[in-house]
Biopython code that builds the backbone (N, CA, C, O; Angstrom):
import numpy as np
from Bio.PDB.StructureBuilder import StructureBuilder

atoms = [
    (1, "UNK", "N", (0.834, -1.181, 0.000)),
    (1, "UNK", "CA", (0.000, 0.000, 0.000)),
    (1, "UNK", "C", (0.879, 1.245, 0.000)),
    (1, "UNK", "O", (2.064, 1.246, 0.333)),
    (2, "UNK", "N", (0.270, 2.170, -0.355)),
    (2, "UNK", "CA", (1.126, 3.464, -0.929)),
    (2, "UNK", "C", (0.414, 4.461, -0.193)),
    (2, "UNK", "O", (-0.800, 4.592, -0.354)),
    (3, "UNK", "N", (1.176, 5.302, 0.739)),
    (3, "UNK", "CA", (0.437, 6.332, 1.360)),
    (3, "UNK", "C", (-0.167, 7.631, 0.419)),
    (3, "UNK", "O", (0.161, 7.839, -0.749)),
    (4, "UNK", "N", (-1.081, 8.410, 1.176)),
    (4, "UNK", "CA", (-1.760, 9.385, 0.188)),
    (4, "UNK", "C", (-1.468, 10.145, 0.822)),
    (4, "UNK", "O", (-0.924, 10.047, 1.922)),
    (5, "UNK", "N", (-1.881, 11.392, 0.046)),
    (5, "UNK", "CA", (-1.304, 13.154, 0.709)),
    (5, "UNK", "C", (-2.180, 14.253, 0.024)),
    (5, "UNK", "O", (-2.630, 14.348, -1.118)),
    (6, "UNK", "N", (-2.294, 15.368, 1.574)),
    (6, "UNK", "CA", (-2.816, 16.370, 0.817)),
    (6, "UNK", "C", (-2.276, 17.662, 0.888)),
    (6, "UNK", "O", (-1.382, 17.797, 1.723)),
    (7, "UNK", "N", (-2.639, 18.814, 0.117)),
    (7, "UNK", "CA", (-2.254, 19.460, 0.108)),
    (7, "UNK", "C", (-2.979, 20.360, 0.956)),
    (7, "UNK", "O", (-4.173, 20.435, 0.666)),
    (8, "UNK", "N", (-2.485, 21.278, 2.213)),
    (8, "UNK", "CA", (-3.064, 22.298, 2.690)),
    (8, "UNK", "C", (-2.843, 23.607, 2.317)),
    (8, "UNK", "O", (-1.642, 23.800, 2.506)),
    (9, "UNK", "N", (-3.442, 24.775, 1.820)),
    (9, "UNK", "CA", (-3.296, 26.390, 1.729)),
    (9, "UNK", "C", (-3.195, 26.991, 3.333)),
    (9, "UNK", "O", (-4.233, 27.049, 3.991)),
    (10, "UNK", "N", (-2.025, 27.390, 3.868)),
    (10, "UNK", "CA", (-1.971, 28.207, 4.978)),
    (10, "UNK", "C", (-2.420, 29.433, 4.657)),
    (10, "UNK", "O", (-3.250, 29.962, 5.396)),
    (11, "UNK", "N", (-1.889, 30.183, 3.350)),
    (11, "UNK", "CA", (-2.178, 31.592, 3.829)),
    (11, "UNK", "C", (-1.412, 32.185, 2.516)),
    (11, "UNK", "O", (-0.889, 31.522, 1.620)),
    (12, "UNK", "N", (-1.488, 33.796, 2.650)),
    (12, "UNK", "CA", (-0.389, 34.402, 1.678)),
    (12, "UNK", "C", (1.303, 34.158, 2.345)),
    (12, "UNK", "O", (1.721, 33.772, 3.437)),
    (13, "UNK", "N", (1.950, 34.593, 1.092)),
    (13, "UNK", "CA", (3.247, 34.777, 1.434)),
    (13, "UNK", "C", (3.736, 36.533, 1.320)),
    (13, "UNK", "O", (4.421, 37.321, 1.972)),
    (14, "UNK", "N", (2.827, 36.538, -0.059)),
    (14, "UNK", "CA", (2.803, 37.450, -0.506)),
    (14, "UNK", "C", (2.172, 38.164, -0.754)),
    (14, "UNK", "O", (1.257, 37.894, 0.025)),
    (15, "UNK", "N", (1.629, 39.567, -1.656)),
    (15, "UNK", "CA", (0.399, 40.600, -1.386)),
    (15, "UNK", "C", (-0.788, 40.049, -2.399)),
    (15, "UNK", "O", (-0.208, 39.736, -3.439)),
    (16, "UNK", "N", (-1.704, 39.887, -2.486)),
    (16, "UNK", "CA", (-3.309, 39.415, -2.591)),
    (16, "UNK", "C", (-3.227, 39.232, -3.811)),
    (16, "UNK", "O", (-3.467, 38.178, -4.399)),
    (17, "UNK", "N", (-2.720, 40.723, -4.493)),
    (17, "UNK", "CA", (-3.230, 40.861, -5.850)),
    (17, "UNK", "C", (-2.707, 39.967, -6.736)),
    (17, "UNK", "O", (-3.435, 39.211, -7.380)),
    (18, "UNK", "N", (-0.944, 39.981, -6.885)),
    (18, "UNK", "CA", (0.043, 39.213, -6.963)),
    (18, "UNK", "C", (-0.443, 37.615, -6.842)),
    (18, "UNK", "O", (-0.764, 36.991, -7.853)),
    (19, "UNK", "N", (-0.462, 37.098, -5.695)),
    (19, "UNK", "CA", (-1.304, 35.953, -5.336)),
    (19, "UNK", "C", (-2.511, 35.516, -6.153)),
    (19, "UNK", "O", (-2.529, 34.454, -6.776)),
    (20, "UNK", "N", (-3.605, 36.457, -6.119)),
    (20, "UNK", "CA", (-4.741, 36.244, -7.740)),
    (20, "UNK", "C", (-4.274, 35.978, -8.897)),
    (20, "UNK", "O", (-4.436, 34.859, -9.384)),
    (21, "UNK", "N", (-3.772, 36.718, -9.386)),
    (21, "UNK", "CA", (-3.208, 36.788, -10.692)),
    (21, "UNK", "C", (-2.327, 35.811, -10.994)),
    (21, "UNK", "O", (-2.389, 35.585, -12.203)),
    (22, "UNK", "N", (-1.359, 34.977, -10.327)),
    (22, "UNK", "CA", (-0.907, 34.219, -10.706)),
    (22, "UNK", "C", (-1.415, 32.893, -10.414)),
    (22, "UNK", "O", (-0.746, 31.940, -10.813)),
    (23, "UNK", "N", (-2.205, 32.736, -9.949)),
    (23, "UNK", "CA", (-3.196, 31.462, -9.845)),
    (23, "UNK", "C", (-4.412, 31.469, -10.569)),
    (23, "UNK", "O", (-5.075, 30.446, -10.737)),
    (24, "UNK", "N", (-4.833, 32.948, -11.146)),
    (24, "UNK", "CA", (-5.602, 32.774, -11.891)),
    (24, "UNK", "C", (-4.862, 31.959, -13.159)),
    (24, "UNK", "O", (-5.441, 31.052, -13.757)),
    (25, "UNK", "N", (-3.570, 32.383, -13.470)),
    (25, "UNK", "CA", (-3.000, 31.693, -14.704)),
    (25, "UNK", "C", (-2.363, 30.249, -14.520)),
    (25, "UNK", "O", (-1.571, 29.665, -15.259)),
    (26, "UNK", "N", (-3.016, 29.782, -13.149)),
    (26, "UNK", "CA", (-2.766, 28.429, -12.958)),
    (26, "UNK", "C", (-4.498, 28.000, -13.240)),
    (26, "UNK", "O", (-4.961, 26.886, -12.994)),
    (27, "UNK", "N", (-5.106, 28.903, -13.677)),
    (27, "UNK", "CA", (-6.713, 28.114, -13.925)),
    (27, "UNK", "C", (-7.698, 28.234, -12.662)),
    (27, "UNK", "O", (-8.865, 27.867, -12.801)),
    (28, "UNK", "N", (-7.247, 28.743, -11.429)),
    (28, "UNK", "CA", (-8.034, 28.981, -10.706)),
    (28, "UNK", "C", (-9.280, 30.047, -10.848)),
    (28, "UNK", "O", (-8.886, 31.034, -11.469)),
    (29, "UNK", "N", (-10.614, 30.149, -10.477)),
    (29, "UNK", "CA", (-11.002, 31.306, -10.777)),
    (29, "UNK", "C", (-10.667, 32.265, -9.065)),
    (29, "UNK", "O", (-10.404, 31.970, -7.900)),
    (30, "UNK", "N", (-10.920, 33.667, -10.005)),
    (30, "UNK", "CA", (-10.687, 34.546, -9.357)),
    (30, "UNK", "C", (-11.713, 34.365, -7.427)),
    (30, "UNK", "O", (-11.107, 34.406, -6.356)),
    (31, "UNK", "N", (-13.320, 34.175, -7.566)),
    (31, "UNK", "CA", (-13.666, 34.385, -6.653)),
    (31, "UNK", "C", (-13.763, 32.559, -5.761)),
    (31, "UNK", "O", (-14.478, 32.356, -4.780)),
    (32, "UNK", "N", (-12.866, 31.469, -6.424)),
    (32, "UNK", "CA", (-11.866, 30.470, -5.566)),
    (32, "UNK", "C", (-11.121, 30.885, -4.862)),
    (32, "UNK", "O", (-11.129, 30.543, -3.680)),
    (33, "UNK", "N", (-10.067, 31.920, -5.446)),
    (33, "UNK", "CA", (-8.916, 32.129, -4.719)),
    (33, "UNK", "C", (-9.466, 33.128, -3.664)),
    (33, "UNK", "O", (-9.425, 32.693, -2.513)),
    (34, "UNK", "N", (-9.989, 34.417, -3.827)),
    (34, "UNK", "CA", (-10.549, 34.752, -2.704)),
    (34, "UNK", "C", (-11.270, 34.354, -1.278)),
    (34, "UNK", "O", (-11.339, 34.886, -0.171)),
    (35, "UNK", "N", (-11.947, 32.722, -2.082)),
    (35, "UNK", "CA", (-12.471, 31.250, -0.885)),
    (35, "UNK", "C", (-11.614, 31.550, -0.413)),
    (35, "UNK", "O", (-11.604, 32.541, 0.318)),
    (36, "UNK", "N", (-10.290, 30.631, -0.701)),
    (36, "UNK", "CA", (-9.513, 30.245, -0.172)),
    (36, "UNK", "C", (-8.243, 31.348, 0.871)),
    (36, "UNK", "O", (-7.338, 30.994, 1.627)),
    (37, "UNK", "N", (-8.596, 32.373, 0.569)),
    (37, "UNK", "CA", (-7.317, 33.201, 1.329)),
    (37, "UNK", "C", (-8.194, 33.382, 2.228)),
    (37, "UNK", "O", (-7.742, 32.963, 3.294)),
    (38, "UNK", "N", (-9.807, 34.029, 2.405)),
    (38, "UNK", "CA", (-10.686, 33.937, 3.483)),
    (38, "UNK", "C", (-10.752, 32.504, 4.680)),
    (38, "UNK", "O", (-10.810, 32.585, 5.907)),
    (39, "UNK", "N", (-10.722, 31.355, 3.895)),
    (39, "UNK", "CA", (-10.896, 30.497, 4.866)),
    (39, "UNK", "C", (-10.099, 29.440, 5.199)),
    (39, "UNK", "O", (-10.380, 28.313, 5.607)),
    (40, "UNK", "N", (-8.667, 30.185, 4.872)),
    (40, "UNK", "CA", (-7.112, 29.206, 5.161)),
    (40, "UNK", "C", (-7.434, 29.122, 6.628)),
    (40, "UNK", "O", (-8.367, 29.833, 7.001)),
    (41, "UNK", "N", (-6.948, 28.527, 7.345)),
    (41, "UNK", "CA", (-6.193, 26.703, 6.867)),
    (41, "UNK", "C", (-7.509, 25.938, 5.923)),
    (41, "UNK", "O", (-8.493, 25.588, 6.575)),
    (42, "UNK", "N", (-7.511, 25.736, 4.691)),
    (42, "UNK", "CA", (-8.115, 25.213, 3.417)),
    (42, "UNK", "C", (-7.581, 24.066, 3.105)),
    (42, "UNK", "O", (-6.350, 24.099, 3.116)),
    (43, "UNK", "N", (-8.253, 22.621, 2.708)),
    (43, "UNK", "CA", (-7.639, 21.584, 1.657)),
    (43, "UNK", "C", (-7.165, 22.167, 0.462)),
    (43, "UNK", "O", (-7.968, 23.078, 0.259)),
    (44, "UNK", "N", (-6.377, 22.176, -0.398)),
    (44, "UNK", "CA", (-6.457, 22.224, -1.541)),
    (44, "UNK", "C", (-7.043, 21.391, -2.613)),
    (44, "UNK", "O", (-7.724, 21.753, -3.572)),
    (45, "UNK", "N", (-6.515, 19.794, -2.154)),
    (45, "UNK", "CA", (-6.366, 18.956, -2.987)),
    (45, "UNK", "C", (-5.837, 17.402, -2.054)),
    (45, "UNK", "O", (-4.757, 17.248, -1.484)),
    (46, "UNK", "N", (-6.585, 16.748, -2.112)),
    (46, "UNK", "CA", (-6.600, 15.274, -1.394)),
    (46, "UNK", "C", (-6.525, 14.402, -2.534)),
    (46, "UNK", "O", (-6.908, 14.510, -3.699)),
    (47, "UNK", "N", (-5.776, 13.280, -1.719)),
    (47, "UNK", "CA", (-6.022, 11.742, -2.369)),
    (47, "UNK", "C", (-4.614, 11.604, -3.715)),
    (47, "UNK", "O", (-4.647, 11.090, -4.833)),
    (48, "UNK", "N", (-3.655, 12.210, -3.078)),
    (48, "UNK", "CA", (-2.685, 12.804, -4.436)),
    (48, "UNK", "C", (-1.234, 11.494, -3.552)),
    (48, "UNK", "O", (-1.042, 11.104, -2.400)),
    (49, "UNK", "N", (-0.696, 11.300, -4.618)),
    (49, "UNK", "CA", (0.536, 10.193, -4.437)),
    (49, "UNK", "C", (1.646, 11.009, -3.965)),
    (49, "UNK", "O", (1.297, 12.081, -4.460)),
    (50, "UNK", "N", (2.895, 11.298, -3.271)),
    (50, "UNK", "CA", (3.777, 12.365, -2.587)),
    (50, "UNK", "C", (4.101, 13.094, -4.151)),
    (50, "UNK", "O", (4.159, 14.321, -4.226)),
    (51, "UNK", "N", (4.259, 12.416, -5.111)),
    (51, "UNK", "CA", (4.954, 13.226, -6.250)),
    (51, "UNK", "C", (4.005, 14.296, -6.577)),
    (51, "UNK", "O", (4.308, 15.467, -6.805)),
    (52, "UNK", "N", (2.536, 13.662, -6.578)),
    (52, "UNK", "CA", (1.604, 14.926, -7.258)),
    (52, "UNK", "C", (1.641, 15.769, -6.337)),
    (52, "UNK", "O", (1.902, 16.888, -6.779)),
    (53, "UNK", "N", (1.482, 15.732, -5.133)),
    (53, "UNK", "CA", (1.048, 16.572, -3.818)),
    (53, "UNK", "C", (2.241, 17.393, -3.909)),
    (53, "UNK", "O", (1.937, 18.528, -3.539)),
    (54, "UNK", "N", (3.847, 17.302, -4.339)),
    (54, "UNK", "CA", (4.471, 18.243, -3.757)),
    (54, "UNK", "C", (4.771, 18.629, -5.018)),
    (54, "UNK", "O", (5.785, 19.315, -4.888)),
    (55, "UNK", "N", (4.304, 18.562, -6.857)),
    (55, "UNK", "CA", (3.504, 19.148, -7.965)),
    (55, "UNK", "C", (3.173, 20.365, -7.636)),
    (55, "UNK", "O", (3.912, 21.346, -7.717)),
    (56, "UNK", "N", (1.839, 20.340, -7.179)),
    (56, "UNK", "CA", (1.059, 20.848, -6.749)),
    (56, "UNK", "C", (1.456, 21.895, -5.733)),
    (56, "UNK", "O", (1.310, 23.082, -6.024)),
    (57, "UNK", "N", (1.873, 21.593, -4.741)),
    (57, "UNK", "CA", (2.368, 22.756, -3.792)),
    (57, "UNK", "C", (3.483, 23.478, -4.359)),
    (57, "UNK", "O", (3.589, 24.704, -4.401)),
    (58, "UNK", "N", (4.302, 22.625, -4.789)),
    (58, "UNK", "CA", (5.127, 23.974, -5.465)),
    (58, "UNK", "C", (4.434, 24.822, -6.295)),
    (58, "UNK", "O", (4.747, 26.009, -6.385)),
    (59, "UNK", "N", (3.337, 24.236, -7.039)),
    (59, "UNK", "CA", (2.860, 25.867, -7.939)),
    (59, "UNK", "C", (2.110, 26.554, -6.947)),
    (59, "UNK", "O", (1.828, 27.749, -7.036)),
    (60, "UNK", "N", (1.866, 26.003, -6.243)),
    (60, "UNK", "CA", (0.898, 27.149, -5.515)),
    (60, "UNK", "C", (1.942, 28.260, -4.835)),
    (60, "UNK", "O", (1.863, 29.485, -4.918)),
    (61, "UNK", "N", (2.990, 27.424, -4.107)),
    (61, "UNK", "CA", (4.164, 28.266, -3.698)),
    (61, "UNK", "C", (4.519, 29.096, -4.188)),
    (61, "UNK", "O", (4.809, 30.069, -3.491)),
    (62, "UNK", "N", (4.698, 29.176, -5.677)),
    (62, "UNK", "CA", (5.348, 29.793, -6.498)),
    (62, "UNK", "C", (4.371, 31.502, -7.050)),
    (62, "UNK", "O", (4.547, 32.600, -7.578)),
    (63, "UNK", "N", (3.530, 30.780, -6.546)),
    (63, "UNK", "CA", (2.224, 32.121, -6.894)),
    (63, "UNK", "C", (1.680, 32.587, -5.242)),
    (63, "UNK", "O", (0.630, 33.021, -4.767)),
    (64, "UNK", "N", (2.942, 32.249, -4.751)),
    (64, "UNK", "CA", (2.984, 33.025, -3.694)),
    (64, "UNK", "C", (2.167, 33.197, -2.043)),
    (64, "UNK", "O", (2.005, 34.075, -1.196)),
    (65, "UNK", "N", (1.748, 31.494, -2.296)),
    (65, "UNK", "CA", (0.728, 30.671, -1.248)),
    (65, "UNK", "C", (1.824, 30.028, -0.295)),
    (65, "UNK", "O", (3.013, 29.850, -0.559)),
    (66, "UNK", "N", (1.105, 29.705, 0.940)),
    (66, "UNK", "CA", (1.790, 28.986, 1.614)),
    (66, "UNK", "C", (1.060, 28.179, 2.119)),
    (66, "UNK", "O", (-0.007, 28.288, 2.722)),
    (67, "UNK", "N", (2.067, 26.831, 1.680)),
    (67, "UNK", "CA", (1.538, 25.252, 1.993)),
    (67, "UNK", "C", (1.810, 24.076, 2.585)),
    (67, "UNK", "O", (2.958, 23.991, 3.022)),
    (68, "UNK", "N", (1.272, 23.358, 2.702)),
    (68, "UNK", "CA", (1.755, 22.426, 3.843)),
    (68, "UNK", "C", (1.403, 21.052, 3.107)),
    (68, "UNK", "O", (0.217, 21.159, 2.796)),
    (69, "UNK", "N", (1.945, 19.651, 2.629)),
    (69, "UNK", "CA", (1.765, 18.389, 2.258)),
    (69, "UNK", "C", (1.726, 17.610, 3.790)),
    (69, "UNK", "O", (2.692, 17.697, 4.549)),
    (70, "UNK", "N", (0.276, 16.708, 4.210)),
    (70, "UNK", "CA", (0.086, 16.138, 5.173)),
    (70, "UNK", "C", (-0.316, 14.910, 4.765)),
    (70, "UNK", "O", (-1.262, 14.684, 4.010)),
    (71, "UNK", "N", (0.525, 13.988, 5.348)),
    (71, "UNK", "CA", (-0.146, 12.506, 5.013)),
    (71, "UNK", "C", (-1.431, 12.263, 5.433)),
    (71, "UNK", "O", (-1.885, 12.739, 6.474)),
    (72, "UNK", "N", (-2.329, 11.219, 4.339)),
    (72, "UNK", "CA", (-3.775, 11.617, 4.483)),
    (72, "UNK", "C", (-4.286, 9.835, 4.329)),
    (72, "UNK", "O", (-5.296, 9.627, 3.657)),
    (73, "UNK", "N", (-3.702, 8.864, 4.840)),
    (73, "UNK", "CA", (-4.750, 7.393, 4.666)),
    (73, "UNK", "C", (-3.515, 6.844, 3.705)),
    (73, "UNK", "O", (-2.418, 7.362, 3.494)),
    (74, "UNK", "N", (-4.127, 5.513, 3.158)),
    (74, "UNK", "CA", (-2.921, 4.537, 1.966)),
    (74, "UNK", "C", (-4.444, 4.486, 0.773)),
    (74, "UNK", "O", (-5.664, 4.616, 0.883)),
    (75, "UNK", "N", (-3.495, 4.231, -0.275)),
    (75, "UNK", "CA", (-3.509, 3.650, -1.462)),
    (75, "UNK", "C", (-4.142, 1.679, -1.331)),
    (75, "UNK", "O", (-3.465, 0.842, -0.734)),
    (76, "UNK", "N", (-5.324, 1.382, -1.933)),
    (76, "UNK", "CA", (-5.084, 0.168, -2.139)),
    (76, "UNK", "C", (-4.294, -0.124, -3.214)),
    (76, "UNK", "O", (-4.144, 0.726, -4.092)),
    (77, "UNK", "N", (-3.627, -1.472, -3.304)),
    (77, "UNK", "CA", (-2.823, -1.951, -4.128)),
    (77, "UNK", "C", (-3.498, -2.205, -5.362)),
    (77, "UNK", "O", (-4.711, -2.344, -5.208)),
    (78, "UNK", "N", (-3.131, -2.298, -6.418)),
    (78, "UNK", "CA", (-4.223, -3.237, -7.490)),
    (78, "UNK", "C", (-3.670, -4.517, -7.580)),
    (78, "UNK", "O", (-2.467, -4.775, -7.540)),
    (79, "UNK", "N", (-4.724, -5.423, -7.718)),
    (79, "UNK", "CA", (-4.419, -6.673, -7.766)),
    (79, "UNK", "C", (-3.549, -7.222, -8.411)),
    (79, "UNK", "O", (-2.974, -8.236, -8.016)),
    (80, "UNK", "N", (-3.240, -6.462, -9.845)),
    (80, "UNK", "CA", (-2.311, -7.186, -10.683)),
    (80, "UNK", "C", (-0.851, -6.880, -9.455)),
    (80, "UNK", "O", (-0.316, -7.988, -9.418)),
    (81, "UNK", "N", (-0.312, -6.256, -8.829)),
    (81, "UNK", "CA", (0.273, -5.673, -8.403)),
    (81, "UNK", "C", (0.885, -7.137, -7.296)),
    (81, "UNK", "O", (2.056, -7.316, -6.964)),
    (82, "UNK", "N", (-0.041, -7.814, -7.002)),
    (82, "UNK", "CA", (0.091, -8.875, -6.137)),
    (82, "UNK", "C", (0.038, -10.230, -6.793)),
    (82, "UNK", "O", (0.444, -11.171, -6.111)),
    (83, "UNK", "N", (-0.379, -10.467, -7.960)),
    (83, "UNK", "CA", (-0.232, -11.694, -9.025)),
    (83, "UNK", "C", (1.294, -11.582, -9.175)),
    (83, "UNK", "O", (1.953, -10.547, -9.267)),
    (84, "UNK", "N", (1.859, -13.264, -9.185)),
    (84, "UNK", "CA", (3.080, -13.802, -9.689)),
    (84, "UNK", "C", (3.255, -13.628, -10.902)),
    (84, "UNK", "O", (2.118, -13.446, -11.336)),
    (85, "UNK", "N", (3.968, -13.567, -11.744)),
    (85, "UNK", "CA", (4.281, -13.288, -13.435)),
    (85, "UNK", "C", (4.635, -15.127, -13.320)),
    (85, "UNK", "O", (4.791, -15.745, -12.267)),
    (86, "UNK", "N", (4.700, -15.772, -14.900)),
    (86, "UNK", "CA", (4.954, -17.017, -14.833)),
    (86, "UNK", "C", (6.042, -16.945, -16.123)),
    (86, "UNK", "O", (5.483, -17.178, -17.195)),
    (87, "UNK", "N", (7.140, -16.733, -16.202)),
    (87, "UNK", "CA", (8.346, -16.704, -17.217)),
    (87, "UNK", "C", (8.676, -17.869, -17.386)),
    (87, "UNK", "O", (9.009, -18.728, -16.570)),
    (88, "UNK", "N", (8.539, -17.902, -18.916)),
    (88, "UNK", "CA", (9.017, -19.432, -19.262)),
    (88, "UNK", "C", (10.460, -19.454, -19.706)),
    (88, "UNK", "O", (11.134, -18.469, -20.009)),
    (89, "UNK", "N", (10.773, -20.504, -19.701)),
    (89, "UNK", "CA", (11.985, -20.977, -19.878)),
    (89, "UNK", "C", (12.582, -20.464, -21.308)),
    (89, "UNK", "O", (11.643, -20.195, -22.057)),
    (90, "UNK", "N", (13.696, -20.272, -21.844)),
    (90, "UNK", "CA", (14.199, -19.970, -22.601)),
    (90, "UNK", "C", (14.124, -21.705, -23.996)),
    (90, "UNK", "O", (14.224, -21.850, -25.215)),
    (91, "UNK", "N", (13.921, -22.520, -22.908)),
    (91, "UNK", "CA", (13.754, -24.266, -23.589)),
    (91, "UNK", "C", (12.352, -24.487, -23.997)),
    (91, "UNK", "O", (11.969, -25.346, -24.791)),
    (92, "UNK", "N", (11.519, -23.493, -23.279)),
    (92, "UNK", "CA", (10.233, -24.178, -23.702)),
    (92, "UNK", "C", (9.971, -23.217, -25.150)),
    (92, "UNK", "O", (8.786, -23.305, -25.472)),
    (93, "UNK", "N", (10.745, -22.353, -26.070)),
    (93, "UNK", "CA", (10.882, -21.686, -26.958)),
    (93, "UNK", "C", (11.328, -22.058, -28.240)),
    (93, "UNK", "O", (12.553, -22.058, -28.122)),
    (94, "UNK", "N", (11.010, -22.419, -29.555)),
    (94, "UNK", "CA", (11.573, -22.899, -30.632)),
    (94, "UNK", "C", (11.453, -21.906, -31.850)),
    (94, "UNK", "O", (10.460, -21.182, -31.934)),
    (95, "UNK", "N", (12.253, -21.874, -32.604)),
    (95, "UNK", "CA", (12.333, -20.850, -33.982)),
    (95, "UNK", "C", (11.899, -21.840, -35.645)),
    (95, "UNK", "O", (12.520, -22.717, -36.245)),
    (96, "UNK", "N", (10.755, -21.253, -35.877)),
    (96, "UNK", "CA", (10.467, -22.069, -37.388)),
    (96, "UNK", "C", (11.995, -22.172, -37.921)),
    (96, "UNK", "O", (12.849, -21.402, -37.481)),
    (97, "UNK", "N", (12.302, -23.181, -38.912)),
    (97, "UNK", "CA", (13.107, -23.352, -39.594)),
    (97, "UNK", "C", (12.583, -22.583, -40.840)),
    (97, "UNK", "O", (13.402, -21.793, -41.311)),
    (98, "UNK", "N", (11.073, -22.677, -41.626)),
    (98, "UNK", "CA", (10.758, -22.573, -42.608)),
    (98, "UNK", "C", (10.871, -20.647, -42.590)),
    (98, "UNK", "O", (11.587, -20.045, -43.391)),
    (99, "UNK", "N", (10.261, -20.141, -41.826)),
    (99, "UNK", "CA", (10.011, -18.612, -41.864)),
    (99, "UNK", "C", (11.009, -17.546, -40.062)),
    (99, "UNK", "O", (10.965, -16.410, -39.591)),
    (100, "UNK", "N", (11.542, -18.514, -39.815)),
    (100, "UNK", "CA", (12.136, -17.919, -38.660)),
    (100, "UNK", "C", (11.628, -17.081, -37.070)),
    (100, "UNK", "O", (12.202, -16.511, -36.143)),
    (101, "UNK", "N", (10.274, -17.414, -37.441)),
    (101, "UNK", "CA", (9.257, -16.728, -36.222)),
    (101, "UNK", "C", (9.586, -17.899, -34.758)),
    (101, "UNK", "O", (9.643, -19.128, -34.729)),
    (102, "UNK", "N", (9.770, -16.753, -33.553)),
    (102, "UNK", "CA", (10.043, -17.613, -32.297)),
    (102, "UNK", "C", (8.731, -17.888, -31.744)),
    (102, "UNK", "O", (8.071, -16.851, -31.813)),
    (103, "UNK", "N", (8.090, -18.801, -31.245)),
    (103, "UNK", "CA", (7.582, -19.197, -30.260)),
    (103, "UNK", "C", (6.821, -20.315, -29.428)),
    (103, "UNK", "O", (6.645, -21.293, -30.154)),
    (104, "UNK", "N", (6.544, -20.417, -28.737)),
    (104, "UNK", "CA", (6.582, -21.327, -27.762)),
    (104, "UNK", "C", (6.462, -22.566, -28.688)),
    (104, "UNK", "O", (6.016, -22.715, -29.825)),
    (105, "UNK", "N", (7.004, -23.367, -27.816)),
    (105, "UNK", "CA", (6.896, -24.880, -28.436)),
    (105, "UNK", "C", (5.672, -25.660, -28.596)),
    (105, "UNK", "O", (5.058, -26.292, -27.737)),
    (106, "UNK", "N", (5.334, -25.463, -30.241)),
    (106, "UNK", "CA", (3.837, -26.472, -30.601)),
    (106, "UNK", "C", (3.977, -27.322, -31.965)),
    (106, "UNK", "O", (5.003, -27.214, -32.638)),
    (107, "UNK", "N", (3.202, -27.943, -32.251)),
    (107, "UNK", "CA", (3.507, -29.295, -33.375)),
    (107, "UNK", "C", (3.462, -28.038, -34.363)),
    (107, "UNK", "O", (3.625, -28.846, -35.276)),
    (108, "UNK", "N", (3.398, -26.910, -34.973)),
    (108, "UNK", "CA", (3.498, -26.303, -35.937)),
    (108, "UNK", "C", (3.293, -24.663, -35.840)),
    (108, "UNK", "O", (2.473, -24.093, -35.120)),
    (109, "UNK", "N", (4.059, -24.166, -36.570)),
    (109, "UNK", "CA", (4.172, -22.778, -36.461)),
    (109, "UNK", "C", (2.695, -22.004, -36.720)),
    (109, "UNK", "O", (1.816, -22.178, -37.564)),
    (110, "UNK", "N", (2.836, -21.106, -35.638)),
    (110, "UNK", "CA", (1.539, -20.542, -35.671)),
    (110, "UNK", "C", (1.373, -19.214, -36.584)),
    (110, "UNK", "O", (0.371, -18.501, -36.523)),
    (111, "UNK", "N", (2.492, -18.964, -37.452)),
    (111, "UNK", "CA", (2.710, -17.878, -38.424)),
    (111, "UNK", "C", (2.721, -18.963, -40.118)),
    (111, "UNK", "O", (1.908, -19.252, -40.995)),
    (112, "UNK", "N", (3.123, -19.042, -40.030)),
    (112, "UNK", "CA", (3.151, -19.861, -41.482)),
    (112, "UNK", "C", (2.539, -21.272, -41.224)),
    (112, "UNK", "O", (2.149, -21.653, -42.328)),
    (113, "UNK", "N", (2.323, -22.041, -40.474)),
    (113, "UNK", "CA", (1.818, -23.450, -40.426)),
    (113, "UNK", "C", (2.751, -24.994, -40.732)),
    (113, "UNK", "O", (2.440, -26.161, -40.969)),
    (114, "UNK", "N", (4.162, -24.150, -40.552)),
    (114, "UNK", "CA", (4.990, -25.379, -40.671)),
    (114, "UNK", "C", (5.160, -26.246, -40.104)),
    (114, "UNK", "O", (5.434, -25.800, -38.990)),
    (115, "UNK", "N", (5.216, -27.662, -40.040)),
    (115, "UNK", "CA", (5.056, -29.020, -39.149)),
    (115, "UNK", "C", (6.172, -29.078, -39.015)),
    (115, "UNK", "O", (6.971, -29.172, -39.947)),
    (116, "UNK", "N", (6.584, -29.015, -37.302)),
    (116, "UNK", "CA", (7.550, -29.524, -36.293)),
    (116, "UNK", "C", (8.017, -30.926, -36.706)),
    (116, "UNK", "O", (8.825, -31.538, -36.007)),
]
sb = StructureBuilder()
sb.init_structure("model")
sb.init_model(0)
sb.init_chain("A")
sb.init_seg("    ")
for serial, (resi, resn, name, xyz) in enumerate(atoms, 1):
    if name == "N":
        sb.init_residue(resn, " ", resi, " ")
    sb.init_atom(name, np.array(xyz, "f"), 0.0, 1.0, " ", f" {name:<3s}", serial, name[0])
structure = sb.get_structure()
């Protein structure tokens, strides 16, 4: 299992306007960001893997927010994730003689139909 993370908005760093404007050009709208400077300490953004979460806070950082990444619960695994792989042998492998195609060992090639 893989822990999750979120991102928190503390506050400005920097002056309001500055702060709008450059998060507006991160796609935020204008009367979001105003939410959010009113009612910091704010989520930003939950349920994010450490790489996206600290993504994410750096742009906000950068437009002049201040943030905090808090571990938030795990990740289930996906199943394939827990299945054995089954690699066959390099012996259980044969090459047509007639057309040169590799694979697994059967009474005849499954590309051209040549008899083993």
């Amino acid at each position: 299992m893989t822990k999750k993370y979120r991102v928190l908005f503390l506050g400005l760093v920097e002056n309001e306007e500055a702060f709008k404007k450059r998060m507006s050009n991160l796609g935020v709208s204008i009367p979001m960001v105003d939410q959010m400077i009113h009612k910091a300490p704010v989520i930003l953004k939950g349920d994010m893997t450490l790489r996206e979460a600290r993504q994410y806070a750096d742009a906000v950082q950068l437009a002049g927010g201040k943030v905090n990444i808090q571990e938030h619960g795990l990740f289930e695994e996906p199943e394939t994730m827990n299945r054995s792989l089954h690699i066959k042998l390099l012996e259980d492998f044969i090459m047509c003689p007639e057309c040169g195609y590799k694979q697994l060992r059967e009474k005849a090639c499954v590309k051209c139909g040549y008899w083993f």
